[in-house]
C-alpha positions as CSV (number, residue, x, y, z in Angstrom):
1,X,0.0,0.0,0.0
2,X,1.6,3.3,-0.5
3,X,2.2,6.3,1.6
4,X,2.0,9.5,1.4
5,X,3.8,12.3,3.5
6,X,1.8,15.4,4.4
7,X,4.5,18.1,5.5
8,X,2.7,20.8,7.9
9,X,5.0,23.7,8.3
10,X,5.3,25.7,11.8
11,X,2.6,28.4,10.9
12,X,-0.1,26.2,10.0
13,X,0.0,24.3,13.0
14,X,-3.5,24.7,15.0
15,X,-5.0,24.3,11.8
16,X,-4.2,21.4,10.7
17,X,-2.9,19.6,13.0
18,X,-6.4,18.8,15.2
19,X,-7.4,16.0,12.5
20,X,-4.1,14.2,13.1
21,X,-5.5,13.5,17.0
22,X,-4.7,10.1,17.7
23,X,-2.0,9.4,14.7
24,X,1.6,9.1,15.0
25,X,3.9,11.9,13.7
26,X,7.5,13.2,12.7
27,X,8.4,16.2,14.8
28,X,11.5,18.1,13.1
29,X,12.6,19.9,15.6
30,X,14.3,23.8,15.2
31,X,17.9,21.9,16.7
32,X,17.5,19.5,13.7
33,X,16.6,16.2,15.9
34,X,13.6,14.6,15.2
35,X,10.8,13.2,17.1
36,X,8.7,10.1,16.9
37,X,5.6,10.5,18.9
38,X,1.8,9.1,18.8
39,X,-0.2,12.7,19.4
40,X,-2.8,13.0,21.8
41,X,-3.3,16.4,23.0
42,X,-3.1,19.9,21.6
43,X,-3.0,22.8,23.7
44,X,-2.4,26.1,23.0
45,X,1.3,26.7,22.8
46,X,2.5,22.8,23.3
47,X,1.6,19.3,21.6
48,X,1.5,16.3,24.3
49,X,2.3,13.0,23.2
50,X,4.0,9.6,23.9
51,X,7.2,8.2,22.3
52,X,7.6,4.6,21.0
53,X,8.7,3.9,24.7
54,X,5.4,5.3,25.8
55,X,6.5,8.0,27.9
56,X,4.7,11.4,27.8
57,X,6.4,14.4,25.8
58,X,5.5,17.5,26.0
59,X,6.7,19.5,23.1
60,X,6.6,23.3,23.1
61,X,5.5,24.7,19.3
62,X,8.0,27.6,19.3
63,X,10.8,24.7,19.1
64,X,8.8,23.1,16.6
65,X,9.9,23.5,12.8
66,X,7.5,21.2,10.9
67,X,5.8,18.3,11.2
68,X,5.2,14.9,9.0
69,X,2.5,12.8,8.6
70,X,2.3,9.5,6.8
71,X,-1.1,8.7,5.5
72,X,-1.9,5.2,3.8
73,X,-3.4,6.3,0.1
């Protein structure tokens, strides 16, 4: 089945980023690292999450660059 990579970029964040409740993501990180994480929560200036290792993250979105998304099409 193939994939498909939705790229959100750091402005369009609380826009998009609500229908993705639930799903994992990619969050590229301003440093450059990059973070695995199943999303759960949104809040206003933070995403909250858990890692492969299910342990809750807490990511603040001013460190945030973008984020991907892989969607089955």
């Amino acid at each position: 089945m193939a994939k498909r990579q939705v790229r959100i970029k750091y402005q369009h964040l609380n826009d998009k980023l609500p229908e993705f409740l639930g799903k994992k993501i990619h969050v590229i990180m301003k440093n450059g690292s990059v973070i695995f994480m199943n999303l759960t929560e949104i809040n206003g200036d933070s995403l909250n999450g858990r890692n492969m290792r299910l342990d809750k993250m807490t990511i603040s979105m001013q460190e945030i660059e973008e984020v991907i998304i892989d969607i089955n099409s």
